[in-house]
C-alpha positions as CSV (number, residue, x, y, z in Angstrom):
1,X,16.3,135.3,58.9
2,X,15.6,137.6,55.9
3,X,18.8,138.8,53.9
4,X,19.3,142.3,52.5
5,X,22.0,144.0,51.0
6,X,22.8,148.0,50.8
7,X,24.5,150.7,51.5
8,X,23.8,151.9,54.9
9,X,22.9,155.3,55.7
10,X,21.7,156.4,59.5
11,X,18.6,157.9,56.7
12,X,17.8,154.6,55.6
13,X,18.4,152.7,58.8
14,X,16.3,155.1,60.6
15,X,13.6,154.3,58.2
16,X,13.8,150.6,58.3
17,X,10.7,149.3,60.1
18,X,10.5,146.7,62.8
19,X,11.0,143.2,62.7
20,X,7.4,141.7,62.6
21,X,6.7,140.0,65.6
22,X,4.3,137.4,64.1
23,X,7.5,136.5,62.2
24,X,9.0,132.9,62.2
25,X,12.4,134.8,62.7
26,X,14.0,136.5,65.8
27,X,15.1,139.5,63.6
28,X,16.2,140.8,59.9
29,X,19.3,140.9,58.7
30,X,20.6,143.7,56.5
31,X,24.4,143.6,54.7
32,X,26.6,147.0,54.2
33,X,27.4,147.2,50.7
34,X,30.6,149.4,51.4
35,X,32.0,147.2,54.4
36,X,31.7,143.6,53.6
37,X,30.9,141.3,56.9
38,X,29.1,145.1,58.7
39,X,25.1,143.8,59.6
40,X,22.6,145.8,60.9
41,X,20.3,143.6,62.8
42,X,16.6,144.7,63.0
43,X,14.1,142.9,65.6
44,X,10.9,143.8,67.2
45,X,12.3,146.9,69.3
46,X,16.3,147.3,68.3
47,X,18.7,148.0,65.8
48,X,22.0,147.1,66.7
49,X,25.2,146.9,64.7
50,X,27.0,143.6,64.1
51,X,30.0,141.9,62.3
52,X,30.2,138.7,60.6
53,X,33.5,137.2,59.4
54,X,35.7,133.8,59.0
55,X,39.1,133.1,60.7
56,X,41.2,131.3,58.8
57,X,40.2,128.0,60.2
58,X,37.1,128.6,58.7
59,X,35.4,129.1,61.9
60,X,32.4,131.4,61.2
61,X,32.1,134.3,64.2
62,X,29.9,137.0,65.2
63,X,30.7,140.1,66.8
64,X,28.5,142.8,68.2
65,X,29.5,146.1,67.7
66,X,26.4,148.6,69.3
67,X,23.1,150.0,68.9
68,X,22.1,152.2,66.3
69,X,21.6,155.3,66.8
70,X,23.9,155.2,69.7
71,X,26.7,154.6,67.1
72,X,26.6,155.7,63.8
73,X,26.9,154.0,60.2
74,X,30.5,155.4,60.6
75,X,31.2,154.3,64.0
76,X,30.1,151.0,62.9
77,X,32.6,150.7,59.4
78,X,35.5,152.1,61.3
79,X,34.7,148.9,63.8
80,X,33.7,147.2,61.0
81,X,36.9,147.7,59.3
82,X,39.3,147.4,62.1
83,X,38.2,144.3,62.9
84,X,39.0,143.0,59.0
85,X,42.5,144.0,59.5
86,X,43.1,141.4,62.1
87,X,40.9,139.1,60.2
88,X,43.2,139.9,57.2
89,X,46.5,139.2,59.6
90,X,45.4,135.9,60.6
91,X,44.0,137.0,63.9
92,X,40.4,136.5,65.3
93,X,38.9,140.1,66.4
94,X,37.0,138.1,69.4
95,X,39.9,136.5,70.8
96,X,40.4,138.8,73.9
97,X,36.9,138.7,74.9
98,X,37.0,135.0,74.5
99,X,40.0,134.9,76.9
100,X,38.3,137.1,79.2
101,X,34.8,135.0,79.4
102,X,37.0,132.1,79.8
103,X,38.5,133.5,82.8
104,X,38.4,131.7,85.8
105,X,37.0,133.3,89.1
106,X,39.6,134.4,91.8
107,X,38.1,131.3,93.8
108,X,38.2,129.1,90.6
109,X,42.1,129.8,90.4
110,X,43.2,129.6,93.8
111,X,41.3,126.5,94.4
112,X,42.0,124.4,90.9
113,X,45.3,126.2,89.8
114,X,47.4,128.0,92.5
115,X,46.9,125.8,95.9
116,X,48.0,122.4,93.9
117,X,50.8,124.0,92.8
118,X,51.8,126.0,96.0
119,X,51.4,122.7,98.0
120,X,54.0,121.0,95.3
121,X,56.4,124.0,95.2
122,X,56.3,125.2,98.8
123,X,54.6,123.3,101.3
124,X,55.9,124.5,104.3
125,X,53.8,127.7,103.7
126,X,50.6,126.2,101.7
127,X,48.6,125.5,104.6
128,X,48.9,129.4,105.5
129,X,48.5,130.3,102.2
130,X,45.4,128.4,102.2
131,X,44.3,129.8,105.3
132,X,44.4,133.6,104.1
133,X,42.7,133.0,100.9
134,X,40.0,131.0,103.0
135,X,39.1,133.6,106.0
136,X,40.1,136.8,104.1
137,X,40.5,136.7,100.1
138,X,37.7,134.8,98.9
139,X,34.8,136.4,101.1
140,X,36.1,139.3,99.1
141,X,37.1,138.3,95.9
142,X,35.9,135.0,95.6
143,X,33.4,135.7,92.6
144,X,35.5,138.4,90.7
145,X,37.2,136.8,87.9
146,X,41.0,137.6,87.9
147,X,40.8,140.2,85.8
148,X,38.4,142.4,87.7
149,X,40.3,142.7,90.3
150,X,42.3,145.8,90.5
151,X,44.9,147.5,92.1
152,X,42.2,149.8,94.1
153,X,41.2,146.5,94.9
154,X,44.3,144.8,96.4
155,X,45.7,148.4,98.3
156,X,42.2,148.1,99.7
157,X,42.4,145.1,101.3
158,X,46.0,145.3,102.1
159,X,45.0,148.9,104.3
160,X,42.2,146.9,105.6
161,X,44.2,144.6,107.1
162,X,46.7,147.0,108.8
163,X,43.5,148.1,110.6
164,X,42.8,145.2,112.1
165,X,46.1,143.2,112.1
166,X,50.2,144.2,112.2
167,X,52.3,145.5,109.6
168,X,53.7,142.4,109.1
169,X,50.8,140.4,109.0
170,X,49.4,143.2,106.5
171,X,52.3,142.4,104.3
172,X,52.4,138.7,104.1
173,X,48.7,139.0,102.6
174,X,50.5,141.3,100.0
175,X,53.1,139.0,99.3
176,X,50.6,136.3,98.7
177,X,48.1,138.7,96.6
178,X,51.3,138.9,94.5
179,X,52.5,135.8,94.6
180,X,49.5,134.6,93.3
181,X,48.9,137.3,90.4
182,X,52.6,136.3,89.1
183,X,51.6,132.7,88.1
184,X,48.5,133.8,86.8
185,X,50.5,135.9,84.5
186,X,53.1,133.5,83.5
187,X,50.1,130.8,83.0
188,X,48.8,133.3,80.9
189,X,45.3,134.0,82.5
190,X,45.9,137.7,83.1
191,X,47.8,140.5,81.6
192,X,49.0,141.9,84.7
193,X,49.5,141.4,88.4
194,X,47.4,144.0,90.1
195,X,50.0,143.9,93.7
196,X,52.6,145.1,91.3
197,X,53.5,148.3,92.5
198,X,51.8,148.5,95.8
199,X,54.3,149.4,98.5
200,X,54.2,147.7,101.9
201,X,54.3,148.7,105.2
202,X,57.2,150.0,107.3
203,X,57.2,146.9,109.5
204,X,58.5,148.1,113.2
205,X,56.9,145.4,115.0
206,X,60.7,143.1,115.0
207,X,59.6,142.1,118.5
208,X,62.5,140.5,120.7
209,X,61.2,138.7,123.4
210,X,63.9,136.1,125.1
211,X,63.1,134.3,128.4
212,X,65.4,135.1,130.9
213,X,67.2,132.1,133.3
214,X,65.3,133.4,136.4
215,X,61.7,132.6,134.1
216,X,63.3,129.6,132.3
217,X,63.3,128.1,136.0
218,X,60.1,129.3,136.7
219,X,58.3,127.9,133.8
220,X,59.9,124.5,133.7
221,X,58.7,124.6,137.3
222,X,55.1,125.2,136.7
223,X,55.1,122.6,133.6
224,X,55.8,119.8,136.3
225,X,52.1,120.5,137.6
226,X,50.5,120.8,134.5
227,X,48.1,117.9,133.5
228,X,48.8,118.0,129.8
229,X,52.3,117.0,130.1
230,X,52.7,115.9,125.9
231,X,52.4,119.7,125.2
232,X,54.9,120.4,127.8
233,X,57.0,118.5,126.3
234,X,56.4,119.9,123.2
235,X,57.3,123.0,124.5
236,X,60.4,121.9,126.2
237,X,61.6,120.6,122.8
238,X,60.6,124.0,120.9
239,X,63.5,125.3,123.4
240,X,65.9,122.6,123.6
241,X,65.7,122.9,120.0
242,X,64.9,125.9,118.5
243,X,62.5,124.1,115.9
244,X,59.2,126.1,114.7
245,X,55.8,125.4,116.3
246,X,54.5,122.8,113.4
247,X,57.7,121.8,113.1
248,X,57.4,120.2,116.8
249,X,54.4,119.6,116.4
250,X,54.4,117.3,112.8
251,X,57.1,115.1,114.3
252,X,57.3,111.8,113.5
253,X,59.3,108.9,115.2
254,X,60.3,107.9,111.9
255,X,62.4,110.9,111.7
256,X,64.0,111.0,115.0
257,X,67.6,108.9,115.7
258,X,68.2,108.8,119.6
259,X,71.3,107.3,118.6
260,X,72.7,109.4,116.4
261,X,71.1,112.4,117.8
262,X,69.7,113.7,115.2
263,X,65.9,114.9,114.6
264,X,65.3,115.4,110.6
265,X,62.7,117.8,109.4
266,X,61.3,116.6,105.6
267,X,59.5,119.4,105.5
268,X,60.5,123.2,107.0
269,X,59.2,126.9,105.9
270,X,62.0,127.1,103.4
271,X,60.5,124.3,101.5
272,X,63.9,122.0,102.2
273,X,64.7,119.1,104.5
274,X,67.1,119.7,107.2
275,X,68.8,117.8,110.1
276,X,68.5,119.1,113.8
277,X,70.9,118.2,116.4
278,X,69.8,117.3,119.8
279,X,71.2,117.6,123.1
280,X,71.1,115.3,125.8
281,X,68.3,117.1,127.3
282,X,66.7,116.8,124.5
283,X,67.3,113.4,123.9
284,X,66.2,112.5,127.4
285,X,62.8,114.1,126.4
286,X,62.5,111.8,123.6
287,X,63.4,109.3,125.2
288,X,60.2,109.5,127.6
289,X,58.1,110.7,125.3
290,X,59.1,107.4,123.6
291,X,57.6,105.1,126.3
292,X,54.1,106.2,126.1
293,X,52.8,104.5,123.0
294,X,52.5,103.2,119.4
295,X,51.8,106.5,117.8
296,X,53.7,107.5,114.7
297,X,53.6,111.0,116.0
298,X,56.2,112.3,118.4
299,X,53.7,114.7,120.0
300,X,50.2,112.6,119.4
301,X,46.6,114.0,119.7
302,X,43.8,112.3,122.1
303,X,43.5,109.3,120.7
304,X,47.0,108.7,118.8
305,X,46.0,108.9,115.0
306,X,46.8,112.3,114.2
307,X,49.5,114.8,116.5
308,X,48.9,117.2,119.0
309,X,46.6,119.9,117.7
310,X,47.8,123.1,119.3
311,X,49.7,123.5,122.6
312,X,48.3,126.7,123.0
313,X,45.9,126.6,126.1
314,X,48.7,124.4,128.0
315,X,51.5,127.6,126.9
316,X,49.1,129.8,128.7
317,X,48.2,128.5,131.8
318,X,52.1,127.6,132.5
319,X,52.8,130.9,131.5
320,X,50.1,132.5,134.3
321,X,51.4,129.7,137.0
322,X,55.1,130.6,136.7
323,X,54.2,134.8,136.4
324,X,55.9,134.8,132.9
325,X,54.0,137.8,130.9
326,X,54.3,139.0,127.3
327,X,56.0,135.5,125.7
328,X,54.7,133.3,122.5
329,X,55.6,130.0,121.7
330,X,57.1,131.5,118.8
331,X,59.4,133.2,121.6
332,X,60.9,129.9,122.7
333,X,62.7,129.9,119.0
334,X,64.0,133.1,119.7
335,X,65.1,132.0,123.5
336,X,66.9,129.0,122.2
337,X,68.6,131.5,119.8
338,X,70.0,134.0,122.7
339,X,71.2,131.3,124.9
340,X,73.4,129.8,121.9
341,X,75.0,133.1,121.4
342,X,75.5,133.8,124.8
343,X,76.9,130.2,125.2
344,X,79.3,131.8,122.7
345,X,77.7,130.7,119.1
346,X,78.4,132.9,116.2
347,X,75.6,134.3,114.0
348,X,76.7,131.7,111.2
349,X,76.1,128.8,113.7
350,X,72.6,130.3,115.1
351,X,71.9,130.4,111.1
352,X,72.7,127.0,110.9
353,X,70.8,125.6,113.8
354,X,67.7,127.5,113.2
355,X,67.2,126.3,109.9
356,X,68.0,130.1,108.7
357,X,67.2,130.5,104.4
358,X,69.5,133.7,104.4
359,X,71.8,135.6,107.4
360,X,69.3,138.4,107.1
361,X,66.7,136.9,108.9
362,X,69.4,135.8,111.7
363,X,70.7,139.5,112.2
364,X,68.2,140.1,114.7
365,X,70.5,138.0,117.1
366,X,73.8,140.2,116.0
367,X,73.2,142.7,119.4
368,X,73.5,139.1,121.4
369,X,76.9,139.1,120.2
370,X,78.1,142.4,122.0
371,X,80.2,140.6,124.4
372,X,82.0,138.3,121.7
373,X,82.4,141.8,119.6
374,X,84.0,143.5,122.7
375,X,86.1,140.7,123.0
376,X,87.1,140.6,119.4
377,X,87.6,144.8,119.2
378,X,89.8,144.2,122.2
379,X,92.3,141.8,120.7
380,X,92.6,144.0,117.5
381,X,93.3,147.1,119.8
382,X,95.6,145.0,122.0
383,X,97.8,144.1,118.7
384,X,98.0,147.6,117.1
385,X,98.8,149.0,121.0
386,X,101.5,146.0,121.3
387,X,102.4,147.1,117.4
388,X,103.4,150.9,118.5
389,X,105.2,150.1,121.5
390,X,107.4,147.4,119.3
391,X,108.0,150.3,117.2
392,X,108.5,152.5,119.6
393,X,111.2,150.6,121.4
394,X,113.2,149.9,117.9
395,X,113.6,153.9,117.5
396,X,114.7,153.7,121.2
397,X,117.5,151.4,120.1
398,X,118.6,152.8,116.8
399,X,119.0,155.7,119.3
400,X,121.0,154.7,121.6
């Protein structure tokens, strides 16, 4: 590449000529006089601005800077010149755009970066995690690098999904958009988190849904005549116990002590081990359930190796045999949790046995309690009434 050196005019640039193609060079390489490191880089049908310049580990860079005449010869130094500064301060003018062609794509993170470490961290909710960013984030996002994605972009998706799914559901996608964005910050591979901000949804979908003793009869009653009788029995121990779906489901004989009557969870939404207690009812379902093979799993699949998949299709067809309408198997947690309080369990204990992180989340149980309340309100207005009429009668003896 040819060398030049002078001071650069848009007069004199204008009138430089072409690069000649026939040349064993790509282009010609002129130097500012005034601006050391400012280049003006001629080829066969451009002129573009460029600056050349040494970091203090010696590491010899080029930046681009624009097209001439698009910018000017002063456009150009006052680049030219601001990049020099940092040069001067020990900093490398290129490092941001480095960072940023480094970046991985949002698929690139969430698959290499932010699943491992959600899986060690909280693997209760990984799985679900991994199931949003497969059927909804990454058809969407997938190809964007992190920091193209916006916070048009994430108020977007998170209306889209109130179209099509609940508040709630709307705002767990949020939470995980977020969630996300916040180790990619601390890891240093953004400068912001894009869900920052974004409000969610009013969430008035708190559905209460408790089976009733009239359909707690009736469904046991149609679960006698259904075929698939290890998902009933799942089922029967969702109630007796009050333990999540998976929960049931991932249980492993390991775990379970008939003796002691005790079922341990390793591994629960909270992302901590806990013990259940089991009834006899319950323990007289293990018991069976016990009989029936070798599996490892409590609840096992077809053929033994790996647990019962879903229990789904057998919930509904006992649920259209007994007449039971509007009920998920999420609702036979809840169930378990109004007949412990109407068996006269405070809110701490229903905390406790559901496996509860916070009392918040067991609040939606405190209108169970009315009957305990009204006994409770009862006492303290039967003391203060006993309290006046003790008072009452010692001014009726100081008076007589």
């Amino acid at each position: 590449m040819t060398q030049k050196k002078f001071v650069f005019t848009n007069r004199n640039l204008h009138a430089l000529a072409t690069h000649d193609p026939n040349s064993a060079s790509k282009a010609t390489e002129y130097s500012d006089q005034t601006v050391a490191g400012l280049k003006m880089i001629v080829g066969t049908g451009s002129k573009r601005f460029a600056f050349r310049y040494q970091t203090v580990g010696g590491r010899k860079r080029y930046a681009p800077l624009g097209t001439f005449p698009a910018i000017d010869v002063a456009e150009a130094r006052r680049l030219a010149l601001e990049m020099r500064a940092i040069v001067d301060r020990g900093g490398d003018p290129l490092e941001d755009r480095d960072r940023v062609k480094a970046m991985p794509t949002f698929r690139e993170f969430v698959r290499q970066e932010y699943l491992p470490y959600a899986y060690q961290a909280k693997p209760g909710s990984a799985h679900d995690d991994e199931s949003k960013f497969r059927l909804h984030l990454e058809p969407k996002w997938g190809a964007l690098r992190l920091c193209d994605i916006g916070t048009r972009d994430v108020q977007m998706h998170h209306a889209a999904m109130r179209q099509s799914h609940s508040a709630g559901t709307a705002n767990r996608h949020l939470a995980l958009i977020s969630a996300t964005f916040r180790k990619a910050l601390e890891w240093g591979r953004v400068d912001r988190n894009p869900a920052a901000g974004v409000k969610a949804f009013r969430e008035e979908n708190q559905r209460q849904r408790f089976l009733t003793s009239d359909e707690i009869g009736r469904l046991f009653a149609a679960m006698e005549a259904e075929p698939n009788q290890t998902a009933v029995s799942a089922l029967k121990l969702a109630l007796y116990s009050g333990a999540r779906r998976e929960e049931v489901l991932q249980a492993r004989w390991e775990h379970v002590d008939l003796h002691g009557g005790q079922w341990w969870l390793p591994k629960t939404k909270s992302g901590r081990g806990r013990y259940i207690a089991l009834s006899d009812e319950a323990k007289a379902l293990l018991t069976s359930q016990s009989s029936l093979g070798t599996s490892p799993w409590v609840f096992p699949g077809r053929f033994g190796d790996k647990p019962l998949n879903n229990p789904r299709k057998t919930f509904c067809r006992v649920l259209a045999a007994a007449g039971v309408e509007h009920l998920r198997i999420h609702d036979l947690r809840h169930s378990f949790a109004s007949l412990a309080v109407n068996a006269g369990a405070t809110l701490y204990e229903v905390q406790d046995l559901l496996g509860h992180s916070s009392s918040a989340m067991t609040m939606r149980y405190a209108h169970l309690a009315d009957a305990g309340r009204k006994r409770v309100v009862g006492k303290v207005g039967a003391v203060v009434t006993a309290a006046v009429r003790q008072a009452a009668g010692d001014e009726e003896d100081k008076a007589a």
